[in-house]
Each structure stands twice: as C-alpha cells, then as structure tokens.
N, C-alpha and C positions, 0 to 999 in steps of 0.2 A: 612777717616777723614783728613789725612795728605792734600789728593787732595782738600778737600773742604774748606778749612782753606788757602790753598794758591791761590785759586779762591778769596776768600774772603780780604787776603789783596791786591794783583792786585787790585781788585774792589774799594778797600779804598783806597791806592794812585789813582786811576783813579780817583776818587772825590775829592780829596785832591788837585790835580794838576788844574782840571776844575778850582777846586772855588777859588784857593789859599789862602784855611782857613787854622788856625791853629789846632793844637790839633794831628797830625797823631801820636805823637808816644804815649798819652792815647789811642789814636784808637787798633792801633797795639797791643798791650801789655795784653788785652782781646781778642784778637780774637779767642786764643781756649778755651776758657771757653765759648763764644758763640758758637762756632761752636760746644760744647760737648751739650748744653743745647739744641739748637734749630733741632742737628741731632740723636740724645741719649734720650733725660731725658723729654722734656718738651711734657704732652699730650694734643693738641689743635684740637679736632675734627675738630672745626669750633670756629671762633671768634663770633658767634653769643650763642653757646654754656656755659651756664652758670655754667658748671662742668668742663669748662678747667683750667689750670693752667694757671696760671698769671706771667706774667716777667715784670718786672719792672727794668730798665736802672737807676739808680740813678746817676749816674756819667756823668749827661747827654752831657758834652763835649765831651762824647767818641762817642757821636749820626752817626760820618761816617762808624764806625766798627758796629752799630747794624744795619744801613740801607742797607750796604756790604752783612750782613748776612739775613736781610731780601729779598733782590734780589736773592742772592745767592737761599734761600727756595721757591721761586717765591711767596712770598707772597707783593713784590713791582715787578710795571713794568717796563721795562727797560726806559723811556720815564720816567716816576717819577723819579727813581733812579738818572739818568744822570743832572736832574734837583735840585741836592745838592745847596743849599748857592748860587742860580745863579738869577738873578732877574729875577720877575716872577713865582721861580721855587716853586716846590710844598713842598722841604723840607727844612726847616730852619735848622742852626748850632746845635740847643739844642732841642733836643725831645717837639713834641706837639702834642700832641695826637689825635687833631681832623685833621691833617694831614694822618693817615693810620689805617687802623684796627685793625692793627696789634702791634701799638705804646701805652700800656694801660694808660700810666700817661704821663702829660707835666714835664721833668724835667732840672734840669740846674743849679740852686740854692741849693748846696749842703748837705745834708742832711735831706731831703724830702722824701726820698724815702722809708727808713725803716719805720718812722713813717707812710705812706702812706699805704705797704705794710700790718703794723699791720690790719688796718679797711678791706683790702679783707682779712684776711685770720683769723679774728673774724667773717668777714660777710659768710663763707664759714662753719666755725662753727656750727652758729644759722642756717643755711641752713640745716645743715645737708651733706654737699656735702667731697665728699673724695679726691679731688683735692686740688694741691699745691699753693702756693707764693713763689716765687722764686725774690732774689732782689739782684743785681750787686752793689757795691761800688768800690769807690776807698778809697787808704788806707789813704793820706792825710785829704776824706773826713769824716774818722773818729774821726777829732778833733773837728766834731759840736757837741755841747749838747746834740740837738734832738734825735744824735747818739744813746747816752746813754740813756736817759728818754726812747728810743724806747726800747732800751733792759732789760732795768729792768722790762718795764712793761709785755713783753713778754711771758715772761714763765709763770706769775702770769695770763696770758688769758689761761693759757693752749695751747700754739699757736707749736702744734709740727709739723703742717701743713706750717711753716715758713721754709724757706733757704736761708742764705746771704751766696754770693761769693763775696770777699772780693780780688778786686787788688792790691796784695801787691808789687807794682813795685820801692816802697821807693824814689818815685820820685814826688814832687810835683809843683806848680807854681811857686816858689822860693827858692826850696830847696831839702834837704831830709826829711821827716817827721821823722827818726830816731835822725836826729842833732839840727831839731826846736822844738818837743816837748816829754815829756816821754812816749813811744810808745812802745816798746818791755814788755811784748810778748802778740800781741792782742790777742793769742788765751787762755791764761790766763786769759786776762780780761774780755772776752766773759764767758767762765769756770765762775769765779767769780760771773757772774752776772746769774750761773743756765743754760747757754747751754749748750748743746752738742758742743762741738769747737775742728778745728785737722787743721795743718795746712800738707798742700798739694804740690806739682807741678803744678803749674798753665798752664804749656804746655803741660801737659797729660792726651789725653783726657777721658782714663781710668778708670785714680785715682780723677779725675772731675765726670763725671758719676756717680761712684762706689760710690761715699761719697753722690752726688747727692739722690741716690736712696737708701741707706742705712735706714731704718728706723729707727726714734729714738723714744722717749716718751716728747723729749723738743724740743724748736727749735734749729736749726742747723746752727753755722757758721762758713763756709770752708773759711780757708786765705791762700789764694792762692799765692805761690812766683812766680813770674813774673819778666819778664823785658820790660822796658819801650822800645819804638820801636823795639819790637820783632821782628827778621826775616828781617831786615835790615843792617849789620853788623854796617853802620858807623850813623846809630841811635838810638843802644843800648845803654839804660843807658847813653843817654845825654840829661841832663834838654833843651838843646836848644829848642830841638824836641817838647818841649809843646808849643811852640809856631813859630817855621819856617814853612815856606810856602815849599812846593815841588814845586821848579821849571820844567821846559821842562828836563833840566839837570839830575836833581835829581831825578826827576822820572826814565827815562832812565836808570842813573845807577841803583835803586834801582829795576827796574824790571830784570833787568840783572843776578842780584845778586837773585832774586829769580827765576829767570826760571834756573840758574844754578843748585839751589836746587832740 
C-alpha cells in the first residue's frame, strides 16, 4: 500500500507540474484513503456491471489525486492521464464523468455528492443489489446544507449501503473550517443525525479499510484526520498549497523528498 500511494502522489505532482493547476495539497491529503478504497475495499468487476460499488469524488477539486489513482489501477491510460488540465487534453480540473468510466458523477460544486450518492444507493435498494456507495468529501465542504438535508434523510431510506469518507485536513479556501464555523466534533453530528460515525487516521490504510468493510445496520461516516499536502514536508498543513502552482523547482524538490521516503 505504502508503494502504491507513493506511485500515486509522484503521479499527482507530475500532473500538477504539467498543468500548473492548483489544488495539489486537496490532492495530496486524500491519497491514502483512495489508495485504501480502490486497492482494499471497493468491488468493481467491471464498470459495465450494475452490482459494483460506486465511488463518488465529491470534493471534486481534488480530481488530480483520483485520476493519479485511476492510472495508478490502469483503469486510465497513460496518454489520457498525462493529458490533465492541458489543452485539448481529455481531463478537465473537476471530475466529468463522461470523460472516463471510471469517473461516476461530474463533481466540483460542493456538496453534490452526498445527496447524489443517496439516489445510487436507494436505487441499489429497490434493485435488490448487495453492493456499496461509497462517497469522499472534504471537511470544509461540510458547511453546505445539502450536506445535511443528505444526512437526515439517510438513515430514514434505510441506506446502510451508504459510506462517506470525510477529509478532515481542517484546511479550507480561506481558512480553517475549525476557526470559520462551529465544526467540532462531526462525528457527533453525523451520531445525531442516526449514523454509524468513528473518527479514524486518515493515513492508515488499515483503519480506512477496516471501518470501510465493517458492517453496520445505518449508514456510515469515517472522518478521517488528515493533513493537507500530505507527504510533502514543506506543504503540510499550508493553506498556500490550495492554491500554488508546482513549479520545475518544486516539483524537484518535492519528489526528492519522497523518493527519500
């Protein structure tokens, strides 16, 4: 896991440098929760298959860490991949789904995703089907509404077929979401509103898994403590990083610093 998680950010600075977009340390900061989902937890015979599990990106700025880990599983090509944010290229900044097969929803617009989430995993329901929903946030983007209106109505679907992984890197656009608004403890307010909720280590891919697969009778959601440009030293935990470019430089040093690792 260690090995495929540091494949995987290389792969997100190598995109990040290309296009010189922002967002790499949202990127970062998930990447082993994707690498626990997509090499552990999630079962996808085939994307043609209508009893796979479903991932859904909601925090869709973080789209170079999911498309990293998409390459990473060969489910993009390297020729797509290298084509990030580049004109012409095939993948845009914020998730679109009729870009890959592998991409189930367009997201970008924050808090889409859980309510989106609810309709597959009522529609897997009335199917009758035994496979998951599985849905990524970030913890800032828990201050949308639809947040909430998603999670109340939740449990009341009977939706124990539900899982949010919650990036709790306490780092947002312009700030901390701890300091801009009353935030602590979402796994409280998750509890409150009838889940299952446990807050976790978000760089283990383990205790990611393990809670993953754990079966409950509600739905479930993991907030996962994280840092923002994880695995980078000098992009830990800096707001900067939600919006700098990786130069020639910075890449350099940044891959430095992890092939030391």
């Amino acid at each position: 896991m260690e090995k495929i998680a540091l494949n995987i950010r290389k792969n997100t600075l190598k995109i990040a440098n290309s296009s010189k977009g922002p967002h790499i340390g949202t990127a970062l900061s998930c990447i082993d929760m994707l690498t626990a989902l997509y090499f552990d937890v999630l079962n996808i015979p085939s994307f043609e298959d209508e009893n796979r599990d479903i991932f859904i990106m909601s925090k869709g700025h973080g789209a170079m860490a999911l498309y990293a880990t998409l390459f990473e599983k060969g489910y993009l090509g390297e020729d797509e991949f290298l084509s990030y944010y580049l004109n012409d290229g095939s993948l845009p900044a914020h998730l679109d789904k009729t870009t890959c097969k592998a991409i189930e929803v367009s997201s970008g617009s924050l808090g889409h995703g859980l309510p989106m989430a609810l309709g597959f995993a009522h529609s897997k329901k009335l199917k009758g089907l035994d496979s998951k929903v599985y849905v990524l946030m970030g913890d800032g983007e828990c201050q949308e509404g639809s947040v909430w209106e998603a999670a109340m109505l939740a449990p009341k679907m009977g939706l124990d077929n539900l899982v949010v992984l919650i990036d709790r890197n306490n780092l947002q656009g312009y700030g901390r979401p701890s300091e801009l608004v009353s935030f602590d403890s979402l796994s409280d307010k998750f509890k409150a509103f009838n889940w299952d909720s446990v807050d976790i280590n978000g760089h283990d891919y383990v205790a990611i898994a393990d809670n993953c697969k754990t079966k409950s009778d509600k739905p479930k959601a993991i907030v996962c403590e994280t840092v923002k440009g994880k695995g980078v030293s000098f992009m830990e935990d800096e707001l900067k990083w939600h919006y700098f470019i990786v130069s020639d430089e910075i890449h350099a040093n940044a891959l430095t610093e992890l092939e030391e690792v």
